[in-house]
Each structure stands twice: as structure tokens, then as C-alpha cells.
Rosetta silent file (secondary structure, phi, psi, omega in degrees, C-alpha in Angstrom):
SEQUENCE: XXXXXXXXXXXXXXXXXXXXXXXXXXXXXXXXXXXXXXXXXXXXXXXXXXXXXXXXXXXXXXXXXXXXXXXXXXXXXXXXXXXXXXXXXXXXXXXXXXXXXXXXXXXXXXXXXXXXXXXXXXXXXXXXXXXXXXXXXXXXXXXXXXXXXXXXXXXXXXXXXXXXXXXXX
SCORE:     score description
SCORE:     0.000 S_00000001
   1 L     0.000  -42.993  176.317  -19.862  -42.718   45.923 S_00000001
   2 H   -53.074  -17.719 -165.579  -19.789  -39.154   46.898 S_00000001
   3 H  -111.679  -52.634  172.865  -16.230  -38.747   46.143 S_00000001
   4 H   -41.047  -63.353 -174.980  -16.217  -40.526   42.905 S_00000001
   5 H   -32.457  -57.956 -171.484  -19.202  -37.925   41.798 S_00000001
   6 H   -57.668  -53.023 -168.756  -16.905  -35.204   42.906 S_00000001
   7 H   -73.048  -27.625  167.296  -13.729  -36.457   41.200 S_00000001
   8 H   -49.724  -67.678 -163.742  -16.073  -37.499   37.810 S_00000001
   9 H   -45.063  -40.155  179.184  -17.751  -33.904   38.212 S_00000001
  10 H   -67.608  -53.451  171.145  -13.608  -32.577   38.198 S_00000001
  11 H   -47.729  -49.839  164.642  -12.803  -34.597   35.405 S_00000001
  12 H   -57.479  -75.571 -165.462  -15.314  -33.257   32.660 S_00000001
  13 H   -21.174  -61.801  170.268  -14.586  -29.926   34.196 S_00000001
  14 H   -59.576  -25.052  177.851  -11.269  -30.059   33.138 S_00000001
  15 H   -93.705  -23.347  152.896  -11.660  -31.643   30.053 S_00000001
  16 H  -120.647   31.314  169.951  -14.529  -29.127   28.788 S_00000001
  17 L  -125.775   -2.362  179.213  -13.733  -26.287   30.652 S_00000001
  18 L  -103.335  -19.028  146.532  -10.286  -25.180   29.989 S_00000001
  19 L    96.530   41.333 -155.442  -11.131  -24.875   26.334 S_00000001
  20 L    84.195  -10.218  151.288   -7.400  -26.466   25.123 S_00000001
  21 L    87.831 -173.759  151.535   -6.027  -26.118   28.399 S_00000001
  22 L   -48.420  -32.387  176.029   -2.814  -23.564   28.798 S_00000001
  23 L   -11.895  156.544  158.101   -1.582  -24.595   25.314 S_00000001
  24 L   -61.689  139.335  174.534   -0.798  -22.041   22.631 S_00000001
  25 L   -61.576  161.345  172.384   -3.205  -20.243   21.023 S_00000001
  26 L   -70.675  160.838  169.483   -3.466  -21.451   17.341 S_00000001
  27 L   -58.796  158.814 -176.718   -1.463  -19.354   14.661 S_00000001
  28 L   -92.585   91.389  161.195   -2.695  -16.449   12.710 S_00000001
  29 L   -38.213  -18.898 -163.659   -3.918  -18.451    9.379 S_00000001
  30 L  -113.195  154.318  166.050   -4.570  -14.815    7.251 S_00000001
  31 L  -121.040  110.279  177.810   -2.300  -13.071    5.450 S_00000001
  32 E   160.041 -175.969 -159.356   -2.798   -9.379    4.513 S_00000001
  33 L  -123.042  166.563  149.060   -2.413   -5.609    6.002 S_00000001
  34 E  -143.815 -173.379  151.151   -4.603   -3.096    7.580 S_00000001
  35 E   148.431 -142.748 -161.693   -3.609    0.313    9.229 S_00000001
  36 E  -146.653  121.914  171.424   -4.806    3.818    8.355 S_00000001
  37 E   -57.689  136.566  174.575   -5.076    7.148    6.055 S_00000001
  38 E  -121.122  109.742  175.219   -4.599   10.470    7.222 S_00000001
  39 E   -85.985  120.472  163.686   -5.718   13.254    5.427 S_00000001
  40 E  -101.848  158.460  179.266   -4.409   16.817    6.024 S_00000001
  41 L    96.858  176.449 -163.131   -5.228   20.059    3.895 S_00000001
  42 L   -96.806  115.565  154.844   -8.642   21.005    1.630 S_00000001
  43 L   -46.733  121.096  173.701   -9.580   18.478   -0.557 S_00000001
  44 L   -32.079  109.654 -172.278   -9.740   19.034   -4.490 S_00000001
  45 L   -66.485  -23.030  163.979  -13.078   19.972   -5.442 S_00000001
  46 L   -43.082  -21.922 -179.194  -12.085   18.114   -8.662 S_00000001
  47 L   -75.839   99.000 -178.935  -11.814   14.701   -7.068 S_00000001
  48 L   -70.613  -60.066  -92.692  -14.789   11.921   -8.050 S_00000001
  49 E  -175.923  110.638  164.636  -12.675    8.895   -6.935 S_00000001
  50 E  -125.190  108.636 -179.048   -9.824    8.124   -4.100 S_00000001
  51 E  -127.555  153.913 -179.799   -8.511    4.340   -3.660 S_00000001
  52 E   -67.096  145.405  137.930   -5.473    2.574   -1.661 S_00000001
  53 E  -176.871  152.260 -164.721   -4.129    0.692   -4.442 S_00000001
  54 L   -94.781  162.518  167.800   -1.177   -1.814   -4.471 S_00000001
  55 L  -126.900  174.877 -177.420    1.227   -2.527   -7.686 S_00000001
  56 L  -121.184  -38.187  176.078    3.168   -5.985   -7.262 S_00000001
  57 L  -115.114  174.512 -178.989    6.164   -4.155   -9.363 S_00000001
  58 L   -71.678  164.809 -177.636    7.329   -0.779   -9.251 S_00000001
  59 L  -101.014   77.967 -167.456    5.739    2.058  -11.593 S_00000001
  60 L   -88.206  -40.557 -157.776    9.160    2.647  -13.784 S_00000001
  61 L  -149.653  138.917  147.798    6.669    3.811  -17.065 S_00000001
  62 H    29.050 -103.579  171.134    3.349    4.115  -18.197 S_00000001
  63 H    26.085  -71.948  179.976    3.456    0.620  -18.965 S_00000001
  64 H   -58.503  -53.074  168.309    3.681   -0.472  -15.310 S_00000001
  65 L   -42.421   57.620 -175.197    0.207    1.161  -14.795 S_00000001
  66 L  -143.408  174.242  177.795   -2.008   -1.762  -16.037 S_00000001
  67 L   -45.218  -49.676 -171.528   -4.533   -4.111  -14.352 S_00000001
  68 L   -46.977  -64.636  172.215   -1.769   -7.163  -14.208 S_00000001
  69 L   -42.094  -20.038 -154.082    0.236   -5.002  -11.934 S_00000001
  70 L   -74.419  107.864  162.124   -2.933   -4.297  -10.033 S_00000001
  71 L   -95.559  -22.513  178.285   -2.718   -6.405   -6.261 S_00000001
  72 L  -140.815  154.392  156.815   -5.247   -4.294   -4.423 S_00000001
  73 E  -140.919  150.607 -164.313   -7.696   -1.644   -4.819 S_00000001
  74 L  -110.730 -171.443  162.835   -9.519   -0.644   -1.943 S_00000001
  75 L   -94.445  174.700 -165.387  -13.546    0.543   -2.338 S_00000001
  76 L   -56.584  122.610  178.004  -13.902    4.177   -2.778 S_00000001
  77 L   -87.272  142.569 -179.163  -12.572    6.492    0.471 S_00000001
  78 L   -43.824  150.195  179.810  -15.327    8.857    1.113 S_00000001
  79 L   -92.852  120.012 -162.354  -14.394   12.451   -0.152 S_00000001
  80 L   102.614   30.336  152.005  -13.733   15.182    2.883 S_00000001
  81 L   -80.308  161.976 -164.986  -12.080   12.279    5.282 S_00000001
  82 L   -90.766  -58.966  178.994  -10.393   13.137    7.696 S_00000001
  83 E  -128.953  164.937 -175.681   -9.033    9.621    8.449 S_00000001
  84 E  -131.134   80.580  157.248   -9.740    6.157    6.505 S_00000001
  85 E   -43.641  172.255 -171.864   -9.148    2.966    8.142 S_00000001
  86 E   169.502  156.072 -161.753   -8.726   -0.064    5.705 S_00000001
  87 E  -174.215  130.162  177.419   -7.884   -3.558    5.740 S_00000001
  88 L   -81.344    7.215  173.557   -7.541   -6.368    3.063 S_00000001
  89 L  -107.406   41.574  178.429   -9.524   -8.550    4.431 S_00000001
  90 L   160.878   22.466  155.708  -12.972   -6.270    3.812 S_00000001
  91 L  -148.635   52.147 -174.745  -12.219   -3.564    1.982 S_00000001
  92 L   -88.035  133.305  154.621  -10.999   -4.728   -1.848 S_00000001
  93 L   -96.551   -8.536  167.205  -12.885   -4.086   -4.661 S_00000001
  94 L   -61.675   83.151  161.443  -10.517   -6.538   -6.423 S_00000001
  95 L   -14.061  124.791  176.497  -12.601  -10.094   -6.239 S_00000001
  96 L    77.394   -8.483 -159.317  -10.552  -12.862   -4.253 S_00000001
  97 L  -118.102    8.116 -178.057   -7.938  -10.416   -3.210 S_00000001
  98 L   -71.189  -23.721 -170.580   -9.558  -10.174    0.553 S_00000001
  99 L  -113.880   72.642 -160.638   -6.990  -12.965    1.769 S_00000001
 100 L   -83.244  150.690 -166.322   -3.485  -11.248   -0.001 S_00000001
 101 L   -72.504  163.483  151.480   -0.737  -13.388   -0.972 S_00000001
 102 L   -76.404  129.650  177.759    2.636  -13.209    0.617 S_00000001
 103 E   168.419  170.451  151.468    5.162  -11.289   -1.151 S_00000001
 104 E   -91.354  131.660 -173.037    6.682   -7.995   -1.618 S_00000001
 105 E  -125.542  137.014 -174.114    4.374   -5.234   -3.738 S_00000001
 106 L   -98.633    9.691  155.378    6.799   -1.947   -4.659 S_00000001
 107 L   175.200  123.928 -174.653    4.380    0.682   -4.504 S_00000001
 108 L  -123.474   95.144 -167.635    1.668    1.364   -2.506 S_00000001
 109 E  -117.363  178.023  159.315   -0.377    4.920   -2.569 S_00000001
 110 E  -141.897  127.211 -168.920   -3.425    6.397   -2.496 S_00000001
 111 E   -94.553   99.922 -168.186   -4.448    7.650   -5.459 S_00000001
 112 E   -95.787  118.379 -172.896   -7.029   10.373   -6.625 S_00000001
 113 E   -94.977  109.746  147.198   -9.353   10.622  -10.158 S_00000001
 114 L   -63.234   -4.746  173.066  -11.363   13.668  -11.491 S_00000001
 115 L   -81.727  133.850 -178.612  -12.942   11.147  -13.485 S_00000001
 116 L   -62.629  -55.857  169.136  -16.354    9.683  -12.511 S_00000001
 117 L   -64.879  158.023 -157.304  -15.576    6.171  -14.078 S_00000001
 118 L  -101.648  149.964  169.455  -12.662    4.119  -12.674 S_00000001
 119 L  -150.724  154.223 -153.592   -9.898    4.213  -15.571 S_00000001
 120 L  -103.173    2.288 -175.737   -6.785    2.382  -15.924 S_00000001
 121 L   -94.626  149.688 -171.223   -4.856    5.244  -18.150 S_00000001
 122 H   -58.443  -29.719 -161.899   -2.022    6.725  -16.030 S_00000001
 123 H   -86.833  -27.278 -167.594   -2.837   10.253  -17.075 S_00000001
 124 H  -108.584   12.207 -165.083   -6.103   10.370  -15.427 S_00000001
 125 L  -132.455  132.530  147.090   -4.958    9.348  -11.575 S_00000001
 126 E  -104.379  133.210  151.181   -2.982   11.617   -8.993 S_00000001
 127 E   -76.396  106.838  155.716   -1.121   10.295   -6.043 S_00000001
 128 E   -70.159  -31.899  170.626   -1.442   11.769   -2.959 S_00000001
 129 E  -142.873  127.387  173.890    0.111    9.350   -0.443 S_00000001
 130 L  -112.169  159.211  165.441    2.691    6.758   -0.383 S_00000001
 131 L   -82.425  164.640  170.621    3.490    4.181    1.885 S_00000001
 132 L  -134.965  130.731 -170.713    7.278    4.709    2.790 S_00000001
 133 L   -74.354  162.328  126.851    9.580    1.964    4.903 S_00000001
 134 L    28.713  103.204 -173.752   10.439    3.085    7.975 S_00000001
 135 L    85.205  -45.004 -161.106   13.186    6.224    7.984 S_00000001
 136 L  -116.155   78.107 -162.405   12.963    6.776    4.432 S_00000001
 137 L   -74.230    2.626 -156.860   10.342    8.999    2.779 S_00000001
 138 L   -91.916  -13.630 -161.909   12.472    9.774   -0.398 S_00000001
 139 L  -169.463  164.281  163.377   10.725    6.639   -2.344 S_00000001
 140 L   -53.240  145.270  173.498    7.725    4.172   -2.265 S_00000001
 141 L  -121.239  139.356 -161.032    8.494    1.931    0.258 S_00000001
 142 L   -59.881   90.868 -165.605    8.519   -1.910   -0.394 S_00000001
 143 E   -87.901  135.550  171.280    5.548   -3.400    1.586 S_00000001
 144 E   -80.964  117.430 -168.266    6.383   -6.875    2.786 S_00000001
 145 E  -140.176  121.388 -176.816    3.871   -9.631    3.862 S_00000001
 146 L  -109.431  152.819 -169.840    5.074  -12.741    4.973 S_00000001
 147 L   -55.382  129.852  155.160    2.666  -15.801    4.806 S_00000001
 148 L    75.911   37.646  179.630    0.511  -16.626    7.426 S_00000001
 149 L  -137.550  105.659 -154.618    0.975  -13.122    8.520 S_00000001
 150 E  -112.878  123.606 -161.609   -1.582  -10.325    8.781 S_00000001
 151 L   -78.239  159.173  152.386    0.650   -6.773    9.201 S_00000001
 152 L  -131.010  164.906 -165.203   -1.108   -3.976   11.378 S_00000001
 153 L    23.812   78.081  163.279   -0.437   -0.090   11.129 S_00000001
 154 L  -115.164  117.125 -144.765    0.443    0.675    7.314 S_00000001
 155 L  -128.120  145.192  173.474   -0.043    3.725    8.496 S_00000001
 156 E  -139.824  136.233 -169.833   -0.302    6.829    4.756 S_00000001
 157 E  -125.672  138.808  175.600   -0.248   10.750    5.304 S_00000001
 158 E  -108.567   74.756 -179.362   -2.184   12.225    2.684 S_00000001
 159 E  -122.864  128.814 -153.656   -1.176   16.043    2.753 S_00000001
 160 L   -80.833   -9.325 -172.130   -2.650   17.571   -0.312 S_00000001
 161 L   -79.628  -45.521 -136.748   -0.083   20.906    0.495 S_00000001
 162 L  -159.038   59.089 -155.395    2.836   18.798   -0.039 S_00000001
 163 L   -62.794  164.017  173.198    1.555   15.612   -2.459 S_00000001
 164 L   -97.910  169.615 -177.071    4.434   13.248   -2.955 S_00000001
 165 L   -58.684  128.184  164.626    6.583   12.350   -5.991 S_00000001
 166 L   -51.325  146.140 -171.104    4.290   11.402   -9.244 S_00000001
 167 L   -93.681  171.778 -176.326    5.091    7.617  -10.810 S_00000001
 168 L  -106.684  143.874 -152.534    5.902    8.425  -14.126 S_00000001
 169 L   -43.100    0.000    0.000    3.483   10.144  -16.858 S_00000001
């Protein structure tokens, strides 16, 4: 009797104590980015307003510069940071857009407003920081997010001495 009890007592064990056993862990279900801003240099005393924000096409004209384009916006980075962390799965101000699609989006910066109110004209936004791929700082760099894939260190240098190329007016 004693030995069944033991080998019963083994049995459960194993079946609610290994928790799935050795198996694989399950797959990473989310899709989206995180990583981090860096600012160097004095911040504009002109600047109300600084947000990540994503386009899904590049910013050839004006034009390009509308809501439609719009994949991300991040909420407002504090003004005087040093560094920003961010992540799309808690920091959007876009509704719905915490769980980001798979896809490639062509230009990703962070962008700075002397305007108190957020506005969508082209004219009233400076970039400060782009994302760039890997090696090549000369252009926006294409960020890529494949499904069922959540990216870490999209890493942006912010240096207000030496701002990057403007999308066009």
C-alpha cells in the first residue's frame, strides 16, 4: 500500500509539477517594437510637444504628412530627458495601435512641436532623430516587424547639435 501511495504521490507530482514538462516554451504571440531615445545637447526652450512617431510610407512631400500615413505616435516624451524608453505595447496615443501590425513602416523619428496643440501640418513639426538600419545613417531606415514578432533595441540618438535631414517642407 505504501508503495502504491508513493508511486500515486510521484505521479501527480509529475503531472502538476513540471508545469508542461521540458517542452518548448510557447511562441511570442505580440507583434511590435520597443528600445530607447537618447538625448544629447540643450533642449529648445521653444519645444511644447516631442513624440516617436511612425509613417507606413516614406515622407516624399507634404502630402505624405497626414493622419492615414500615421502607424504610431507615442504619448508625449517629457521635455529635458535625458533618455526615453518606449514600447508599442503601452506607450501609443494612437487607439488599437498597442499590438502593431507586421509590415515595413519607412520612416520612423522623433519629432518636436513649438505648438501647444498636436497639429498634423508639416510646417509646424521638427525632427530630431531618425531611426537608421544598421551601417547606414545617410536615410530613414526601413523598420521591419515580422508577425508574431516583438523587436527589442530600436535604439534613436537625438542630438539637437547635429539634428538630422528634414522630410520635406
Amino acid at each position: 500500500m505504501l508503495r502504491l501511495t508513493i508511486l500515486f504521490s510521484f505521479f501527480i507530482l509529475i503531472l502538476t509539477g513540471c508545469n508542461g514538462g521540458i517542452g518548448p516554451q510557447p511562441e511570442n504571440t505580440q507583434t511590435g517594437f520597443a528600445g530607447k531615445i537618447t538625448f544629447f545637447g540643450q533642449w529648445p526652450d521653444s519645444v511644447k510637444r516631442t513624440h516617436l512617431v511612425i509613417f507606413i510610407n516614406p515622407l516624399l512631400s507634404t502630402s505624405d504628412f497626414n493622419a492615414f500615413n500615421l502607424a504610431y505616435v507615442s504619448v508625449e516624451i517629457p521635455f529635458g530627458s535625458k533618455e526615453y524608453n518606449f514600447s508599442s505595447l503601452d506607450s501609443s496615443v494612437i487607439p488599437g495601435t498597442g499590438e502593431f501590425k507586421a509590415g515595413n513602416y519607412s520612416y520612423m523619428a522623433v519629432a518636436q512641436s513649438s505648438k501647444v496643440d498636436v497639429s498634423l501640418e508639416r510646417a509646424d513639426w521638427y525632427v530630431v532623430g531618425l531611426y537608421y538600419n544598421e551601417g547606414d545613417s545617410t536615410k530613414a531606415g526601413i523598420l521591419t516587424i515580422p508577425e508574431n514578432t516583438f523587436i527589442k533595441n530600436i535604439n534613436i540618438v537625438c542630438d539637437f547639435n547635429n539634428p538630422p535631414q528634414q522630410p520635406p517642407e
